[in-house]
N, C-alpha and C positions, 0 to 999 in steps of 0.2 A: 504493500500500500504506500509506506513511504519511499518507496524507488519512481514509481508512476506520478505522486506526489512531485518528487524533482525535477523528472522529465518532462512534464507540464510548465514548470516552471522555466524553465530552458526555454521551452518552446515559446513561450509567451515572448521571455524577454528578447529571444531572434525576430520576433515577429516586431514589435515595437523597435531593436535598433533599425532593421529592415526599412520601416517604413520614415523612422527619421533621415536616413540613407538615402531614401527617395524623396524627400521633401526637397518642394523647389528655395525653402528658407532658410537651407542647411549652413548657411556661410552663416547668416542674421547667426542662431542660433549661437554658433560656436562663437564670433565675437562678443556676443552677448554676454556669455559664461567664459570667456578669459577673463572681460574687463571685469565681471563682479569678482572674478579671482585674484585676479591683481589689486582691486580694492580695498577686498578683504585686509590679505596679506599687509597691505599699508597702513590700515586699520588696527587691525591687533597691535603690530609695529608700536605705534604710537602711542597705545594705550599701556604698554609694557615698559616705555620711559616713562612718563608724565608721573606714576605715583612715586618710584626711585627720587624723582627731583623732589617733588613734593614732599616726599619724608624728611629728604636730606635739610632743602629749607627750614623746614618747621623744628628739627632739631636743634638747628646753629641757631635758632631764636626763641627757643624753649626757656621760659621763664628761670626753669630749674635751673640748665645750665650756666644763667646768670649770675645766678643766688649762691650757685658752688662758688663761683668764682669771685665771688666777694667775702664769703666765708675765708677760704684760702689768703686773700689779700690781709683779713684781719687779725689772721690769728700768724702773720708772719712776724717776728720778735728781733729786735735788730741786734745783731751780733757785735758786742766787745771785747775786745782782748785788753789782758792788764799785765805789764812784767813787775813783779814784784820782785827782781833782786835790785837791793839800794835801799827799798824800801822797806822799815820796820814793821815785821808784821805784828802790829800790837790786837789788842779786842779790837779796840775803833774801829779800826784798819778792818778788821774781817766784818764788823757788822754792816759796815758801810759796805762791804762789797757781797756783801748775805741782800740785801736791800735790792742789790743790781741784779743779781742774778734771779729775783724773782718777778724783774720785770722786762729782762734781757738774756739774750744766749751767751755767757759769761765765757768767757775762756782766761785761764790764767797759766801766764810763762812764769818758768824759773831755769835756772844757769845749773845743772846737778853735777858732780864730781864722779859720782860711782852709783851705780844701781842700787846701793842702798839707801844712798841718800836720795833719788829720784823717788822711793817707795816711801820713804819718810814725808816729802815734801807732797805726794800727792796726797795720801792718809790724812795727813793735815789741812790742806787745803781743803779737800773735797767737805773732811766734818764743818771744819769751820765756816767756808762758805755757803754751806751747801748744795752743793753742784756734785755730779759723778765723777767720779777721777776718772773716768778718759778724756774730761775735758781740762784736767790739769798736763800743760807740755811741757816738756822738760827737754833739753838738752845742754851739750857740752861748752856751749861756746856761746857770745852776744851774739855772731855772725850765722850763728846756725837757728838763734832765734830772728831773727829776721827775715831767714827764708822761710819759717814757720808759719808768721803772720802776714807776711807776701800772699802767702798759696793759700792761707786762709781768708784774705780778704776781708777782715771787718771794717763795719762804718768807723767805730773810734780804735787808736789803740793810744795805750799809756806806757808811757816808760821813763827812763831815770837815764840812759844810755844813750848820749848826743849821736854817735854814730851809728847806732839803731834808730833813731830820727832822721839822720839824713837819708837814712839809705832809704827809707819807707814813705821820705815827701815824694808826692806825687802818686805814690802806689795804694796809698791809702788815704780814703776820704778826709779824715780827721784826726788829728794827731795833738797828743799832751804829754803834760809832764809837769812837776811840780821845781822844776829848775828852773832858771833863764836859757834860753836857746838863742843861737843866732838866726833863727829860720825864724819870718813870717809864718808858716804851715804850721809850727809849733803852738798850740795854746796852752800857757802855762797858769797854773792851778795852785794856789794856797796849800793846799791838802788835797789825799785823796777823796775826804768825805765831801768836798764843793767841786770837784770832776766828777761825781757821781751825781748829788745832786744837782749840776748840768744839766744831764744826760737825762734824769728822772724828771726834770722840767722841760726838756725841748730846749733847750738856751741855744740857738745858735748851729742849730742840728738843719 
């Protein structure tokens, strides 16, 4: 039944291309069905970019991605470095710079001799300012502190070491010290607790 079923079918469908075959509108016909084919195909085309762009827009101006991106801007914390050798590290001294670090990315240099004194000077530091000791640096030499704060790049750095000032005008924004300097670039500070207080006011920043 379903074999007779097919060949019926067959036959119909010879008999209908047959007679399209014999149609004197055979051309009509077949222009007819490229162009809607070709239109189609344009068709789709077009509708398969338009939502991609449309996403893409509506992303780069998504309220959210705004709102990130002012979060980010606020919660960024201006970075200062301080070298404390020269400097007596008294209370004062560390509460004044306990103050800084809790409203700045502190970083604090020291000159060390030998690894145990490095592990002394951070222990110390880090309780007293309260900061993490990998943000205490240490090395052997003033010179070797100055490529330290070079590569680290902070807004202000502090120091006691005229040619660690020179070497750092121009490389870094803002530069102190509680001596006299020959350099303009140098701003020199009473104490450390009023270069901090500076900084915790905006003076000049």
């Amino acid at each position: 039944m379903s074999g007779l079923i097919t060949v019926r079918i067959i036959e119909a469908a010879r008999y209908t291309l047959q007679r399209i075959l014999a149609s004197p509108n055979l051309a009509l016909i077949i222009w007819t069905t490229l162009f809607a084919g070709v239109f189609l195909l344009f068709w789709r085309i077009g509708r398969n970019q338009n939502p991609s762009n449309d996403s893409r827009n509506t992303a780069v101006a998504t309220p959210s991605s705004t709102a990130h991106g002012k979060h980010q801007k606020e919660i960024r914390r201006l970075v200062v470095s301080v070298s404390l050798d020269g400097v007596a590290r008294t209370d004062a001294v560390y509460s004044s710079l306990q103050k800084l670090a809790d409203s700045c990315d502190l970083v604090i240099e020291m000159v060390a001799s030998s690894d145990a004194q490095e592990d002394s000077y951070r222990t110390e530091i880090s309780e007293k300012c309260g900061i993490a000791e990998h943000r205490v640096l240490c090395s052997s030499t003033s010179s070797g502190r100055s490529s330290m704060v070079r590569q680290l790049s902070p807004a202000w750095h502090f120091d006691t070491n005229e040619d660690v000032l020179k070497y750092l005008t121009g490389l870094v924004p803002h530069l102190a010290s509680v001596s006299a300097s020959g350099s303009d670039a140098v701003r020199v500070f009473p104490s450390i607790d009023s270069f901090v207080n500076a900084i915790l006011n905006d003076e000049s920043l």
